[in-house]
N, CA, C and O atoms as CSV, one atom per row, in Angstrom:
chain,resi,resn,atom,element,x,y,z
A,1,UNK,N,N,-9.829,-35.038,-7.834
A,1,UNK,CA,C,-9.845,-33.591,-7.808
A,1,UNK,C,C,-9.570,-33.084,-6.400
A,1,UNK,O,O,-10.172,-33.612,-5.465
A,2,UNK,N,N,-8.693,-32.085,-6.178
A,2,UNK,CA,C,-8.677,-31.435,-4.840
A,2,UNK,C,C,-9.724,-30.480,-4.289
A,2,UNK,O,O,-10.219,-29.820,-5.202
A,3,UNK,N,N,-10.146,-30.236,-3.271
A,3,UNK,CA,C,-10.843,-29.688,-2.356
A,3,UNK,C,C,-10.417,-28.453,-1.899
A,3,UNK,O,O,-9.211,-28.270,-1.737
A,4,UNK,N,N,-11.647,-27.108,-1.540
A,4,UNK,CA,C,-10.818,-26.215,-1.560
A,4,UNK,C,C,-11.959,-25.836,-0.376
A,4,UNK,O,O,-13.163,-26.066,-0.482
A,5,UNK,N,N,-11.232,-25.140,0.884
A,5,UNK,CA,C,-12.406,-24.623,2.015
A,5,UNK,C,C,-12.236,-23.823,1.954
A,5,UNK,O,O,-11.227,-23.696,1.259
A,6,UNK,N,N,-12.657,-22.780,2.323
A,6,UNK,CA,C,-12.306,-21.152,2.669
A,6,UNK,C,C,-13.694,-20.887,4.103
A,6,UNK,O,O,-14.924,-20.933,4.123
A,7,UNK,N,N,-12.815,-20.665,4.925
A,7,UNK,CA,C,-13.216,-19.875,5.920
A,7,UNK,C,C,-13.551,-18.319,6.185
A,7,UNK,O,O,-13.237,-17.485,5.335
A,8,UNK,N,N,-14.029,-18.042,7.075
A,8,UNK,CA,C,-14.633,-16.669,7.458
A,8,UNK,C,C,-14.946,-15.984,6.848
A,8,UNK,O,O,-14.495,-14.843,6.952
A,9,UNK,N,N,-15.940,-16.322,5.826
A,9,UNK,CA,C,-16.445,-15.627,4.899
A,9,UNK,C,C,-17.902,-14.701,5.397
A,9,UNK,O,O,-18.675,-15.412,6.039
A,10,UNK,N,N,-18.252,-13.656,5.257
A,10,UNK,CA,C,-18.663,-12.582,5.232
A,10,UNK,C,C,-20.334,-13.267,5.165
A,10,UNK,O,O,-20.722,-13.907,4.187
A,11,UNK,N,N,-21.270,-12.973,6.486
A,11,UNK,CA,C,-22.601,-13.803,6.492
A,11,UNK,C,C,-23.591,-13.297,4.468
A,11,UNK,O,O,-24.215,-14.029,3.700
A,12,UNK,N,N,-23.302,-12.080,4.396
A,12,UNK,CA,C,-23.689,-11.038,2.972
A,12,UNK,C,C,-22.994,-11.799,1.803
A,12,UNK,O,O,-23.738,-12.600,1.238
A,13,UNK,N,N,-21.962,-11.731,1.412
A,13,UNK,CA,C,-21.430,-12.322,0.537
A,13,UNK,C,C,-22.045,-13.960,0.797
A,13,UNK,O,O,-22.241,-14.276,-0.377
A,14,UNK,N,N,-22.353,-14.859,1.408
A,14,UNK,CA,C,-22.728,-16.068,1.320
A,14,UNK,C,C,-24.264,-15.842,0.815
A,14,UNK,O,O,-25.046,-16.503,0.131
A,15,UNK,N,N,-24.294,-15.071,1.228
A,15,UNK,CA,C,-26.447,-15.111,0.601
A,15,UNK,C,C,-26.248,-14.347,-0.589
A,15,UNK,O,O,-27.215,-14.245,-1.344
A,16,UNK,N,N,-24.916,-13.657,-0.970
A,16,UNK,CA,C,-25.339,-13.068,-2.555
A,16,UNK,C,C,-25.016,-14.456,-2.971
A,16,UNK,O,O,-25.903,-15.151,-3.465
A,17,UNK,N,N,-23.674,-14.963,-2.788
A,17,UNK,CA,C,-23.239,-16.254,-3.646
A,17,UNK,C,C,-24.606,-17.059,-3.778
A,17,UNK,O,O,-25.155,-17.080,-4.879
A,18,UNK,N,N,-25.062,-17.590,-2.910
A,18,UNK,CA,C,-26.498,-18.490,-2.812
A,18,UNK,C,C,-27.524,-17.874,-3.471
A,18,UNK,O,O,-28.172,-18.695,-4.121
A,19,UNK,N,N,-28.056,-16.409,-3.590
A,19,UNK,CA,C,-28.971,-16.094,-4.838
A,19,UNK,C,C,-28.646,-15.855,-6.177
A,19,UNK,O,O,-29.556,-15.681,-6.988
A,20,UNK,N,N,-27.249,-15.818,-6.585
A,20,UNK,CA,C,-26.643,-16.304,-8.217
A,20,UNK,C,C,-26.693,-17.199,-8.232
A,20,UNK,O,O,-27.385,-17.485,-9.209
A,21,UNK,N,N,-26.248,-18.454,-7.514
A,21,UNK,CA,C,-26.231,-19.726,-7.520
A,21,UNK,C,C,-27.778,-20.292,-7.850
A,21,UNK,O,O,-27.890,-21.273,-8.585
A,22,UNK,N,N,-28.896,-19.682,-7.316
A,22,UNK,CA,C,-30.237,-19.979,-7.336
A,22,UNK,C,C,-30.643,-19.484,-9.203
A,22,UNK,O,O,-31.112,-20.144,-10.130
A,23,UNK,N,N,-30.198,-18.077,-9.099
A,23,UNK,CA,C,-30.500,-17.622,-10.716
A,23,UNK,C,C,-29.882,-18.455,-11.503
A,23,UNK,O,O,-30.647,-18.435,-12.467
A,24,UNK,N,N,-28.922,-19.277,-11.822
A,24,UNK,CA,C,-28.114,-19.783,-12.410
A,24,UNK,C,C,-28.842,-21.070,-12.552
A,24,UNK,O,O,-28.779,-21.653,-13.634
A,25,UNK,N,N,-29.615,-21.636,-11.444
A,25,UNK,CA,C,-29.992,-23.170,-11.384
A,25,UNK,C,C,-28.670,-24.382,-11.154
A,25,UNK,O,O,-28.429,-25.531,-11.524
A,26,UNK,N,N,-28.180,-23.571,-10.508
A,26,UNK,CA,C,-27.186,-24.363,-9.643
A,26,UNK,C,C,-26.658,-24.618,-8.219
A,26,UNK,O,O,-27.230,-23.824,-7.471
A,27,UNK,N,N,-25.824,-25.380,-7.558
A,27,UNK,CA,C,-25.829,-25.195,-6.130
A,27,UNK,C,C,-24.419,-23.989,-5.804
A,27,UNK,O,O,-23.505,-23.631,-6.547
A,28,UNK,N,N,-24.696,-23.673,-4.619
A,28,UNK,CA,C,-23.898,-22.688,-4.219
A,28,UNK,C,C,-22.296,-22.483,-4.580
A,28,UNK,O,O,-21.610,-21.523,-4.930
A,29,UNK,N,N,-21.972,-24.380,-4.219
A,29,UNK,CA,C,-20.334,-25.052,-4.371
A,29,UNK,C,C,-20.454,-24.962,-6.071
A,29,UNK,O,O,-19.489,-24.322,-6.489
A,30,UNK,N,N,-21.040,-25.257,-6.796
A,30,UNK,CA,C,-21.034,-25.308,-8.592
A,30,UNK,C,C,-20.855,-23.628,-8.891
A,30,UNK,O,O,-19.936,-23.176,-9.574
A,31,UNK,N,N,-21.591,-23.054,-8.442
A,31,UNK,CA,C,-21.322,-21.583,-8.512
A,31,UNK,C,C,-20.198,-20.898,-8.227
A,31,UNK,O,O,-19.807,-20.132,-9.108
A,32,UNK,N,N,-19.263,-21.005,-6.731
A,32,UNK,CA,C,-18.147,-21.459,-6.325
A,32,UNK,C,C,-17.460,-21.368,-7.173
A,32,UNK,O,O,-16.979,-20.332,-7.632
A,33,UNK,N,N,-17.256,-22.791,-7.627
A,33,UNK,CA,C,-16.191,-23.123,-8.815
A,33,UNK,C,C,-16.406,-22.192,-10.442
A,33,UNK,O,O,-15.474,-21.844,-11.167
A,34,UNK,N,N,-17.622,-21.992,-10.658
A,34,UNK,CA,C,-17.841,-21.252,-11.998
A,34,UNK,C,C,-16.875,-19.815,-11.800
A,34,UNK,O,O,-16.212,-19.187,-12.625
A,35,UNK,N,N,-17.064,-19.639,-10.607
A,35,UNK,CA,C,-16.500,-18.169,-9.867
A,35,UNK,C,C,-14.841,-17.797,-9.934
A,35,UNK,O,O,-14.232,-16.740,-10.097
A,36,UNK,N,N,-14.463,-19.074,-9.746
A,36,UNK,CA,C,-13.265,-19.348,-9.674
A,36,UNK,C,C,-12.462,-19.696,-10.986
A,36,UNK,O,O,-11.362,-19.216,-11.263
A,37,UNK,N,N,-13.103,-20.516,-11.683
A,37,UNK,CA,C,-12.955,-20.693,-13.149
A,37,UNK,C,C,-12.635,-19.770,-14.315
A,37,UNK,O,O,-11.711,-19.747,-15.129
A,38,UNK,N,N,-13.828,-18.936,-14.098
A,38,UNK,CA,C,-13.677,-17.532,-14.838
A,38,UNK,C,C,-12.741,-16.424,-14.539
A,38,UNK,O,O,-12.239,-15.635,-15.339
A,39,UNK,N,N,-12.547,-16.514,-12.899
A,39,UNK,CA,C,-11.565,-15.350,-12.573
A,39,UNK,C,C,-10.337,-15.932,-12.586
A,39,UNK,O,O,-9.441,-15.101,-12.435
A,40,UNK,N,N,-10.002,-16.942,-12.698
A,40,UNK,CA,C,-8.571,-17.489,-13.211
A,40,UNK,C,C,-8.411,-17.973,-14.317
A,40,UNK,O,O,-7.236,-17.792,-14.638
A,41,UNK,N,N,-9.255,-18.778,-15.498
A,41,UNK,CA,C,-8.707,-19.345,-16.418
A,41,UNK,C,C,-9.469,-18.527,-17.439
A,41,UNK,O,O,-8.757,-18.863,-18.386
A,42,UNK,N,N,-10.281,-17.787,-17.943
A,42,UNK,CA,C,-10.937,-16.802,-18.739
A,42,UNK,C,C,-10.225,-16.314,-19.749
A,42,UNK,O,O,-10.317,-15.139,-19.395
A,43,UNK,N,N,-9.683,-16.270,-20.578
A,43,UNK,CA,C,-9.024,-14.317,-21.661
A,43,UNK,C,C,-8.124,-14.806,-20.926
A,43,UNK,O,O,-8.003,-15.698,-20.087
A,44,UNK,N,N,-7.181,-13.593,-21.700
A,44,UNK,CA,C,-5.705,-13.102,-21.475
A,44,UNK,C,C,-5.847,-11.979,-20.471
A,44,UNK,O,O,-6.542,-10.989,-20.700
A,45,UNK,N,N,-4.902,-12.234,-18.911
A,45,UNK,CA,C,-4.913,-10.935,-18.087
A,45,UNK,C,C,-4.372,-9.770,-18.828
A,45,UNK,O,O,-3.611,-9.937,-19.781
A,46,UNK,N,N,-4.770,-8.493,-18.387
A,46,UNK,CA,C,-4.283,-7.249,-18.836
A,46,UNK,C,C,-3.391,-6.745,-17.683
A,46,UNK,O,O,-3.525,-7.177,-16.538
A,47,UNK,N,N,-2.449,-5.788,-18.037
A,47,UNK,CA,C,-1.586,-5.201,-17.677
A,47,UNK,C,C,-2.644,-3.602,-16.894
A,47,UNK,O,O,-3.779,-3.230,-17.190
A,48,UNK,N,N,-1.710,-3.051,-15.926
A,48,UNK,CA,C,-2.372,-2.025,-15.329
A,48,UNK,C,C,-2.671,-1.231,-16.525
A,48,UNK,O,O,-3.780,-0.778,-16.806
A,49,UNK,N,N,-1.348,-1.068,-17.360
A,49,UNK,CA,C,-0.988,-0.085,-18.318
A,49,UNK,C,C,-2.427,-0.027,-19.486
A,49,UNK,O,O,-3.062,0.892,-20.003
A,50,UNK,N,N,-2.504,-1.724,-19.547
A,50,UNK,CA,C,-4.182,-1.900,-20.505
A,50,UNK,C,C,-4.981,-1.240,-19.854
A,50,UNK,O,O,-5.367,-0.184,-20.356
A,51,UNK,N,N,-5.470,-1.624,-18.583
A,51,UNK,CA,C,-6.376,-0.981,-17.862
A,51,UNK,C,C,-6.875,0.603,-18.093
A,51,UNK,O,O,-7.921,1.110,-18.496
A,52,UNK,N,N,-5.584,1.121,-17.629
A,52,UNK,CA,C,-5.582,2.283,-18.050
A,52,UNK,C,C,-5.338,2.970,-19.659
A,52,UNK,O,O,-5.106,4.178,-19.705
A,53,UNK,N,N,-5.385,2.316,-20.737
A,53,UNK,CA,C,-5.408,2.955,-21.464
A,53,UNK,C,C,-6.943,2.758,-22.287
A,53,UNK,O,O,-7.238,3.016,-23.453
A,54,UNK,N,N,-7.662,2.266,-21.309
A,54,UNK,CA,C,-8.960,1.843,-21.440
A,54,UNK,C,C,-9.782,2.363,-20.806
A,54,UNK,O,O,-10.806,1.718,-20.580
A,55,UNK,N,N,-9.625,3.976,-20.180
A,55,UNK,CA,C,-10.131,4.268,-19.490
A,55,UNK,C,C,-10.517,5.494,-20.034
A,55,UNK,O,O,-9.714,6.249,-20.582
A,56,UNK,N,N,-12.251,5.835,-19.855
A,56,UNK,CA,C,-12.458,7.167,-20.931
A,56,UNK,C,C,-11.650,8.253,-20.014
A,56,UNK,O,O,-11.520,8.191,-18.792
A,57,UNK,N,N,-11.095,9.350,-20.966
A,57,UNK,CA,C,-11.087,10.730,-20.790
A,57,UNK,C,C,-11.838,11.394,-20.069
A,57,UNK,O,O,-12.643,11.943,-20.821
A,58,UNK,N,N,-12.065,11.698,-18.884
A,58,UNK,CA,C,-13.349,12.630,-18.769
A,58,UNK,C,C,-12.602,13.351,-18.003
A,58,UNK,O,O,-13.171,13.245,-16.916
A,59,UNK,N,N,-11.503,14.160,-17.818
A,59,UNK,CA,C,-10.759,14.798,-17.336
A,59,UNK,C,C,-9.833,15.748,-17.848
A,59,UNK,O,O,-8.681,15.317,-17.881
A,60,UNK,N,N,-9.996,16.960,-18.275
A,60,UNK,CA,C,-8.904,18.278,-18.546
A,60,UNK,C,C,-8.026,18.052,-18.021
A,60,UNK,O,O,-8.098,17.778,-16.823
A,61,UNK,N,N,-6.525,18.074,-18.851
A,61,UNK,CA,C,-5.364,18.077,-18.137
A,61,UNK,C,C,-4.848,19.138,-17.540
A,61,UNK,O,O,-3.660,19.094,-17.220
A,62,UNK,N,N,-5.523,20.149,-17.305
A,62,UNK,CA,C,-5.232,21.679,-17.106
A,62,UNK,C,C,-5.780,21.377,-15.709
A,62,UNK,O,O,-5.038,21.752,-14.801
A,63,UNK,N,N,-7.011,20.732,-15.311
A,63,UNK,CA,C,-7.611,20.377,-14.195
A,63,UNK,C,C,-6.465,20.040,-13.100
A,63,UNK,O,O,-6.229,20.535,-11.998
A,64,UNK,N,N,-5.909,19.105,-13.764
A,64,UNK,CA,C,-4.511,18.243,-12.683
A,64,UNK,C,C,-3.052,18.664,-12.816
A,64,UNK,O,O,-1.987,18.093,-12.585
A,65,UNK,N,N,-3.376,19.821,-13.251
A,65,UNK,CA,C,-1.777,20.601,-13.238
A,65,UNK,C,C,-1.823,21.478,-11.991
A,65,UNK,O,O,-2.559,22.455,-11.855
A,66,UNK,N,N,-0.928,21.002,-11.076
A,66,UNK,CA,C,-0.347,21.914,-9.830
A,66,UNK,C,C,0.383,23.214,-9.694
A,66,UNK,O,O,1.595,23.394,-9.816
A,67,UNK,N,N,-0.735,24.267,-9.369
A,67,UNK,CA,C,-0.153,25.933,-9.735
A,67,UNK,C,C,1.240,25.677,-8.509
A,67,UNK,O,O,1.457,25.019,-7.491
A,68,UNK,N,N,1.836,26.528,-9.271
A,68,UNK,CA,C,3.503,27.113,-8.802
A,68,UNK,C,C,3.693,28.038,-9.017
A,68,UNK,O,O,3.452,28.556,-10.107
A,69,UNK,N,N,4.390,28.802,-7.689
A,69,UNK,CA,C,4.858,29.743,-7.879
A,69,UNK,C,C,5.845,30.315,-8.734
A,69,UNK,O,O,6.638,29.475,-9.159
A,70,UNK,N,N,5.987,31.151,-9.009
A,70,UNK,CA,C,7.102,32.141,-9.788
A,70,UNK,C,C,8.406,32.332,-9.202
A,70,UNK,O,O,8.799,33.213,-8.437
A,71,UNK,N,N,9.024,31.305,-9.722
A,71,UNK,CA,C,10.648,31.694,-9.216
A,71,UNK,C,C,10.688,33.077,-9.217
A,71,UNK,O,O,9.986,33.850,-9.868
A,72,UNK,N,N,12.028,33.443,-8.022
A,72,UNK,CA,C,12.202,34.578,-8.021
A,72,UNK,C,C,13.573,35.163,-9.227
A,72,UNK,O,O,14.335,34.345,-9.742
A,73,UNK,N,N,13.651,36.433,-9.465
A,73,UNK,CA,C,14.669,36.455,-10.650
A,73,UNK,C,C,16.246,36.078,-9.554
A,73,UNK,O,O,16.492,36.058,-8.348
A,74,UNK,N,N,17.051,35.813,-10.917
A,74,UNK,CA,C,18.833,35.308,-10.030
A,74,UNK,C,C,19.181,36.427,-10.111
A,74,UNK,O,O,18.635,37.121,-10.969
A,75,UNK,N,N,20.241,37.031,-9.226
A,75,UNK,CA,C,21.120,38.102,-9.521
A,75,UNK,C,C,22.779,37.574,-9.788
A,75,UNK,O,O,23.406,37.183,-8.804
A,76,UNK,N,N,23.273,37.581,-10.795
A,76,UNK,CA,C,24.334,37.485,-11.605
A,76,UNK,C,C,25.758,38.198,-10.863
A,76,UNK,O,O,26.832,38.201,-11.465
């Protein structure tokens, strides 16, 4: 199996990883890999387009319409 390091990781993010890893009853590196596992081999990825059509309503479209002015009349 190959080996994977990752450097400069964030002192916060290492002590969250290490207290899931603890809830879990596993070591930090097993957690690691569970981490990695799921966010790459899991389900089928979705498209932005899924994303967003998965997203509640909570917005009037009248809200995000940009007032404009009144053309002026043409003279012919």
């Amino acid at each position: 199996m190959a080996q994977l390091i990752v450097r400069n990781i964030e002192d916060a993010l290492v002590a969250t990883l290490k207290k899931e890893a603890a809830r879990h009853g596993r070591s930090a590196e097993a957690e690691h890999r569970e981490i990695l596992r799921k966010a790459l081999r899991e389900g089928p990825r979705r498209s932005l387009k899924q994303h967003l059509q998965q997203m509640p309503n909570v917005v009037d479209d009248a809200d995000l319409e940009i007032p404009r002015k009144r053309s002026r009349p043409v003279k012919l």
